[in-house]
C-alpha positions in Angstrom: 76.7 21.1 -91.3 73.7 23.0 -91.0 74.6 27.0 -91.0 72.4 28.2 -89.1 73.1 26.2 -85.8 76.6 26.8 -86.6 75.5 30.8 -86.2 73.9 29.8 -82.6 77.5 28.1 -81.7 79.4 31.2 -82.9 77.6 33.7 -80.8 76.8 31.2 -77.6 80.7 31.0 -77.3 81.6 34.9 -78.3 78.6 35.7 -75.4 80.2 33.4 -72.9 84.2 33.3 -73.7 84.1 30.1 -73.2 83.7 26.6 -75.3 82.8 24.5 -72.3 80.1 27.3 -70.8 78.2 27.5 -74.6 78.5 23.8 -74.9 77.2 23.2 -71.3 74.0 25.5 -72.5 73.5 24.4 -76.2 73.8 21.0 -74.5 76.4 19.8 -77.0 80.0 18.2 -76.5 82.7 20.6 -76.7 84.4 18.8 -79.9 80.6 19.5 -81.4 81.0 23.4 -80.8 84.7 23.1 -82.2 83.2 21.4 -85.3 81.2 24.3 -85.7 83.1 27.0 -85.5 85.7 25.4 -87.6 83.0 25.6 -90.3 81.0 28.8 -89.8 84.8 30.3 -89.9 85.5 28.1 -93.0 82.6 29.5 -94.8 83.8 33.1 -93.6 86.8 32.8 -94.6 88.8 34.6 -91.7 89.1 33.0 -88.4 86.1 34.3 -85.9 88.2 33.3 -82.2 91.2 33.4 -80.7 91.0 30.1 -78.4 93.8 29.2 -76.1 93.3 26.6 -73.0 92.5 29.7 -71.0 90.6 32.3 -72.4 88.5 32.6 -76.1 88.4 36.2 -77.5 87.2 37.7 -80.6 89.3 38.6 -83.7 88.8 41.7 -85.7 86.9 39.4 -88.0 84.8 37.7 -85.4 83.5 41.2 -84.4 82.5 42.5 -87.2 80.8 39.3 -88.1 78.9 39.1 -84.6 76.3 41.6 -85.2 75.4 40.0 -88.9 75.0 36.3 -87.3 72.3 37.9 -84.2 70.6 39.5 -86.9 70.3 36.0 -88.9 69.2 34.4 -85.4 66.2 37.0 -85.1 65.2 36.7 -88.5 65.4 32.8 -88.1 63.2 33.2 -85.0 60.9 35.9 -86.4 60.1 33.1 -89.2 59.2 31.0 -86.4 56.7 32.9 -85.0 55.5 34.1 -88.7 55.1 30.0 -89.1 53.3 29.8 -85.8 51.0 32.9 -85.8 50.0 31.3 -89.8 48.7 28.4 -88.1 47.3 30.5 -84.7 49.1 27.5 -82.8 51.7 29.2 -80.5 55.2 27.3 -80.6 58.9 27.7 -79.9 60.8 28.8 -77.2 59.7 31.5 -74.6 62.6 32.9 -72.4 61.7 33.9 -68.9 63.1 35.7 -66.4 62.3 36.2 -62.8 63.0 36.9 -58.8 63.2 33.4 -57.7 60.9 33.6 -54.5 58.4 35.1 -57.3 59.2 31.8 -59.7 59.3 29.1 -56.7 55.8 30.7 -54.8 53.3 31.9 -58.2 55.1 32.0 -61.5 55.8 28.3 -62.0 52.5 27.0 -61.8 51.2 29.4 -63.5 54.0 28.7 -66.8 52.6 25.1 -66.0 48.7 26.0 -66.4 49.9 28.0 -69.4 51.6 25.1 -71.3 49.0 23.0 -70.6 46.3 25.2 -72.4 49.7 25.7 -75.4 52.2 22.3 -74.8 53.9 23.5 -78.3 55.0 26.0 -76.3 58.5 25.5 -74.6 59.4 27.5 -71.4 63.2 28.6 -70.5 62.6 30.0 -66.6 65.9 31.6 -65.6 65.7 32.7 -61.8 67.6 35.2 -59.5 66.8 38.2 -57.9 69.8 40.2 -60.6 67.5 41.7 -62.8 68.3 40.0 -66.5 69.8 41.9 -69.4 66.8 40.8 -71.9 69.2 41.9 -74.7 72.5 39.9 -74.2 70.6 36.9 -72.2 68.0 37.1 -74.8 65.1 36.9 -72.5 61.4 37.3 -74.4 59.7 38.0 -70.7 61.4 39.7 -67.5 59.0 39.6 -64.7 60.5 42.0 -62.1 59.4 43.3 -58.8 60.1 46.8 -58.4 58.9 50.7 -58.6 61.3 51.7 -61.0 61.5 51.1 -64.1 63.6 51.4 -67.4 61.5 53.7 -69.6 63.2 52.0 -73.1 61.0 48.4 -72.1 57.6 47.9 -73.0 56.1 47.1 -69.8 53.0 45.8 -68.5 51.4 45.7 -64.6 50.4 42.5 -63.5 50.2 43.0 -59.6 50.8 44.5 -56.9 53.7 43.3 -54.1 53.2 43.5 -50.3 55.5 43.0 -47.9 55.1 42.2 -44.4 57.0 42.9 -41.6 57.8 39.8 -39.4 60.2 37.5 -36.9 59.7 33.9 -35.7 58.4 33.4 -32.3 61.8 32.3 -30.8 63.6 35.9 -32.1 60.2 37.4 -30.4 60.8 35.7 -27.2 64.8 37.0 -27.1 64.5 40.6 -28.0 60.8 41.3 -27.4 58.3 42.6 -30.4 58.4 46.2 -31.5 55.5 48.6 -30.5 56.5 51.4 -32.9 58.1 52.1 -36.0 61.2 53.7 -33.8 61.5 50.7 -31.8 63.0 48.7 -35.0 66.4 50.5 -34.7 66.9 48.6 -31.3 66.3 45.4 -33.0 68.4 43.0 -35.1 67.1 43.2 -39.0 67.9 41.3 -42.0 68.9 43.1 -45.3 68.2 42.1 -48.9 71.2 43.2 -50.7 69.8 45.2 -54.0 68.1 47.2 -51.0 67.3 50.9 -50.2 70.0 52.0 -47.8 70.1 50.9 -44.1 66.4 51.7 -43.7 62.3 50.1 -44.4 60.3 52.0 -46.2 56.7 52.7 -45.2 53.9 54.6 -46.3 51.0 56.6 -45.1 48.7 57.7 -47.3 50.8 59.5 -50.0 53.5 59.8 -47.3 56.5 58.1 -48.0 58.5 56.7 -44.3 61.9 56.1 -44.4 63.0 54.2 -40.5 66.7 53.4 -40.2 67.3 50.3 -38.9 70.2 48.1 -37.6 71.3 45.4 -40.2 72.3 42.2 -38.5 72.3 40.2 -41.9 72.6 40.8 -45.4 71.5 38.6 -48.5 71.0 39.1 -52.2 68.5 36.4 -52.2 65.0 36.4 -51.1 64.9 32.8 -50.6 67.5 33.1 -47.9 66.3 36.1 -46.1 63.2 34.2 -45.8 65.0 31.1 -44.0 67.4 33.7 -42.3 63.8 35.3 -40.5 62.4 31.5 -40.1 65.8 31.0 -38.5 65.6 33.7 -35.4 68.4 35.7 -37.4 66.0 39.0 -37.0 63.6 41.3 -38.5 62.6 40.8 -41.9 60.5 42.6 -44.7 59.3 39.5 -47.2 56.7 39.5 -50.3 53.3 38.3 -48.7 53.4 35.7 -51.3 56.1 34.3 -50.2 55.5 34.1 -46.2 51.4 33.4 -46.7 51.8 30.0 -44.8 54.1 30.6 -42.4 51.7 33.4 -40.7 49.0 31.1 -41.4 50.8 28.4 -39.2 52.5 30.6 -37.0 55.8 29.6 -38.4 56.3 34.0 -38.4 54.5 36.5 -36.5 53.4 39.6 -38.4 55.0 43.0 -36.9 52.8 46.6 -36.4 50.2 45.8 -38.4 48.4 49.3 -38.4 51.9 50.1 -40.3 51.9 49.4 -44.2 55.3 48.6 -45.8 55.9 50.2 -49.0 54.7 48.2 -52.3 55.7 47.5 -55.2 55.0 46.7 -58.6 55.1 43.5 -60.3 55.9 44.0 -64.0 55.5 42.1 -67.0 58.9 43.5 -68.9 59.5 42.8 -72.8 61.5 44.3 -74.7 59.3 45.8 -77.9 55.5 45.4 -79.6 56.5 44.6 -82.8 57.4 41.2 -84.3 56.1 39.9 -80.9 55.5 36.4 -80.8 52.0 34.9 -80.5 53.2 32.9 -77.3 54.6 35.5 -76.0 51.5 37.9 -76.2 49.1 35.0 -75.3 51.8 34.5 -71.8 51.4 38.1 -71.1 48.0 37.9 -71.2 47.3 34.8 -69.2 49.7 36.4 -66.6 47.8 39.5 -66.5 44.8 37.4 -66.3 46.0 35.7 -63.7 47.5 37.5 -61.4 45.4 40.6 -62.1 43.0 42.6 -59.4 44.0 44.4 -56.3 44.6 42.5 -53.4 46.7 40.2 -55.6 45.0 36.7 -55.5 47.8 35.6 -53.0 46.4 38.1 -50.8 42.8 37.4 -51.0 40.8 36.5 -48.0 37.6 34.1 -49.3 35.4 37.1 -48.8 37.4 39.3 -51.2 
């Protein structure tokens, strides 16, 4: 059996603790991954995994072989890429991460456009609005929306977020629309979960406004806050990418305009400039290309 896919098999089931969820991703049969690790642990010599119907768990031997068979995966993929850049014809697999508003309203089409210019080039898009663990999920490309930032990534800036500050008509025509910034803490607003405290943020020129507001609903996905605001649920602060139609059609109404939520970065996040892959440089590249400038395309009016 080949070795080296027997490696993948070994650390897709220690990663996961679990035959069915490694065979489920390496898109394989679970007797396949048993056949595997019966022979990556016959060519060891020790036995890798304790497996019972329940749980599987490393043995003493299985972790001090784990770190040996990631390093063989990188160097496997690292020869890749040394194939690839050789030929200047980017290939392999790219792993990418995002928010899955951010995926749904830009980043797919844009991956799309991107394969079409590089088709040897195959895209994993993992979504959710977690932030990944590049190391363990073994993402090449996080692109994250935030103002903080780990300082042990390599990071690049490919835009800048707005948010807006909105309610459907029907919520409007229950409650009333808010005049002021103070008036928001007699109204019913909607929460994304990985939030700031029970407040919006705003800014003023270098003024930073915290307003504490009343939370009526709470999400961990934009996605649903979105439909929760569409919904009459309340209040809501959304990426202007993702709500550009719905103010165009009056779907939502956009609150206190002369007000400026606070914005945030959008962030190309990797996790090191050496041994990078060709795709992966050519990706962040077309990304920053294309998503580049201030007002972010999405927030461009034809005479901007």
């Amino acid at each position: 059996m080949d070795r080296l896919t027997a490696v993948r098999v070994f650390v897709e089931v220690a990663d996961r603790a679990s035959l069915t969820q490694a065979a489920e991703q390496l898109e394989m049969s679970a007797a396949m991954v048993s056949r595997y690790l019966a022979a990556i642990e016959g060519w060891f010599g020790a036995r890798l995994l304790h497996r019972t119907t329940r749980k599987v768990s490393l043995t003493d031997a299985g972790l001090a072989a784990l770190p040996a068979c990631r390093q063989m995966l990188e160097i496997a993929e690292d020869v890749q890429h040394l194939a690839a850049e050789r030929s200047r014809e980017p290939a392999g697999v790219l792993r990418v991460a995002s928010a899955g508003s951010f995926a749904d309203a830009q980043l797919t089409a844009a991956l799309v456009d991107f394969q079409a210019l590089y088709p040897q080039v195959e895209i994993a898009l993992s979504v959710g609005d977690r932030a990944a663990d590049l190391v363990g999920e073994r993402v090449d490309l996080a692109v994250r929306i935030t103002n903080t930032l780990d300082p042990a990534m390599i990071t690049r800036p490919l835009a800048r977020c707005r948010s807006i500050l909105c309610a459907s008509p029907a919520y409007l025509a229950r409650h009333g629309t808010p005049q002021s910034l103070d008036a928001l803490q007699q109204h019913r607003c909607i929460a994304h979960a990985f939030g700031i405290g029970r407040q919006y943020r705003f800014t003023r020129g270098n003024e930073l406004i915290e307003v504490p507001v009343r939370w009526s609903f709470h999400t961990n996905e934009t996605a649903v806050l979105r439909r929760a605001v569409l919904s009459g649920a309340g209040i809501g602060m959304l990426p202007s990418y993702y709500v550009g139609d719905e103010l165009r059609t009056g779907a939502l109404v956009a609150l206190l305009p002369d007000e400026q939520p606070e914005a945030l970065g959008i962030h190309a996040i990797y996790l090191s400039r050496q041994h990078q892959p060709l795709a992966l440089r050519l990706l962040v590249d077309f990304l920053a290309d294309r998503f580049g400038g201030d007002p972010a395309p999405w927030d461009r009016t034809p005479d901007t």
